[in-house]
N, C-alpha and C positions, 0 to 999 in steps of 0.2 A: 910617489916621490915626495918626501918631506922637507919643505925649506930646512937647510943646514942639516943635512943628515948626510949618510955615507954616500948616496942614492946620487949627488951633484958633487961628480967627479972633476969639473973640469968649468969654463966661462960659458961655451954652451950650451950645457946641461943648466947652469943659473938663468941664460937668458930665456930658455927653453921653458922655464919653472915659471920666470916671472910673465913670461904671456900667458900662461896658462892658468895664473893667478887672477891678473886682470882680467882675461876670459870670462872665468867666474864670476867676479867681481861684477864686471859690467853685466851678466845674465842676470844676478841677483837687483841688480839695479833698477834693470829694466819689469824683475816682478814688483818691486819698491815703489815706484814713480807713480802708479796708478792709484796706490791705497793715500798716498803722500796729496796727489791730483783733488780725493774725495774727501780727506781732513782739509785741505784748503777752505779757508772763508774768503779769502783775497780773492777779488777775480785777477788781479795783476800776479800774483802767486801760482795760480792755479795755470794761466798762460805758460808762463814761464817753467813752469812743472811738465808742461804737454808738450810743450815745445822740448825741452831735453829729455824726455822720453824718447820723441823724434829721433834727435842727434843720438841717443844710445843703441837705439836701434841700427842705425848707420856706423857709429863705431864697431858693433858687436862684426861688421860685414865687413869691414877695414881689417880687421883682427881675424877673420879667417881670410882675407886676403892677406897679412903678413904669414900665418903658416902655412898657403899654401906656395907662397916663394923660399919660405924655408923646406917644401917638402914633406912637410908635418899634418896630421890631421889635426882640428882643431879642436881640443878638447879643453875641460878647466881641471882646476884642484880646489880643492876646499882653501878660501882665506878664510881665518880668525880676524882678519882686521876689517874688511867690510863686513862680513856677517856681526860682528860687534857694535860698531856703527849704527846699522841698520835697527840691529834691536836696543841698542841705546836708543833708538829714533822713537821706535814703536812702544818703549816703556814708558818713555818720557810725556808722547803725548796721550797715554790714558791717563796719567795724572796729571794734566791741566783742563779746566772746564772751563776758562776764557777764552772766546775763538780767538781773539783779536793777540793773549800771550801765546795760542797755539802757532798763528800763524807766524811769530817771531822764530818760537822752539823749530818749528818746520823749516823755515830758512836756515835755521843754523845746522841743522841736521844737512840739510843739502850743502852747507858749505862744508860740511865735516868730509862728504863723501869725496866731494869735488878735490880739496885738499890730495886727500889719498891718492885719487885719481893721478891728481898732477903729479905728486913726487913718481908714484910707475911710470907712468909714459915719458916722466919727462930721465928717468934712468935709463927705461928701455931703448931711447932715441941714442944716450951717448955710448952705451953697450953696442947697438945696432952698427953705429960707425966704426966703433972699437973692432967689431969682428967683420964688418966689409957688407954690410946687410944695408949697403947704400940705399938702396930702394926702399926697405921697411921704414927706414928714420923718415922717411920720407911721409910715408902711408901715415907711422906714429905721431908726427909734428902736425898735421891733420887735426887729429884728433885731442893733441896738446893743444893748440890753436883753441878749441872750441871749450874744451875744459876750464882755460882760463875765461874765457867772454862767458862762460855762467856763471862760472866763480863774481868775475866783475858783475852783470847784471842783477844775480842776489846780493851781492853787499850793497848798491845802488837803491832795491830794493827794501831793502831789509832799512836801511839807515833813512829813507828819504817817507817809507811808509808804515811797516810794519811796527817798527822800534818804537817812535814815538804814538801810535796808536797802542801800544800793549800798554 
């Protein structure tokens, strides 16, 4: 099934599409976070890096607990917009040889993700109410919750450490 193609007949055939986006998203995230972990020179980075691998890991388990209240098994779909991201991330930092501008470019690569992150989850929640999937908005806002306090903790980071050390 292709975002906006014949395939998404209906509102929950779209909601159905965009968990299964995020799905992916979040799997790919979670193979991300580790190479992201070993470019770190910050140890406050690098924390921070391990610690939301953590929580991705725990969203990825919220996310087949929302399909399985919808019934669904829980599979993904290919996104072009994290898999872009990502390898914007991975382009970006073989060309810099400064750890201390890498560790900036890494932060913003993770704010990139984060970004993304929030706008799906945060759709998925007013969809979820939209069609009565009371309980998933629930499970999703969870995981909004947490997306923002990384979002927050790297720009903290980034602005109080990283930035002016590059």
């Amino acid at each position: 099934m292709g975002l906006f193609t014949k395939d998404i007949q209906s509102m929950d055939d779209l909601y159905l599409h965009t968990l299964e986006d995020i799905y992916y998203a979040e799997q790919q995230i979670e193979k991300a976070l580790p190479k992201m972990i070993d470019k770190a020179s910050s140890d406050t980075l690098r924390q921070a890096f391990d610690a939301h691998l953590h929580e991705t890991k725990e969203q990825i388990a919220r996310l087949e607990q929302v399909f399985a209240e919808l019934g669904q098994q829980p599979k993904g779909v290919t996104c072009p917009a994290i898999d872009g991201i990502i390898k914007e991330a991975n382009e970006i930092s073989k060309e810099i040889g400064d750890a201390q501008v890498l560790d900036a470019a890494l932060a913003a690569a993770a704010q990139a993700v984060e970004h993304y992150e929030i706008t799906r989850y945060g759709t998925l929640i007013a969809w979820s109410k939209e069609l009565g999937h009371t309980s998933c908005a629930d499970i999703l806002q969870q995981t909004l919750s947490e997306e923002e306090a990384t979002d927050e903790k790297l720009t903290k980071i980034a602005t109080a450490r990283l930035n002016p050390a590059a």
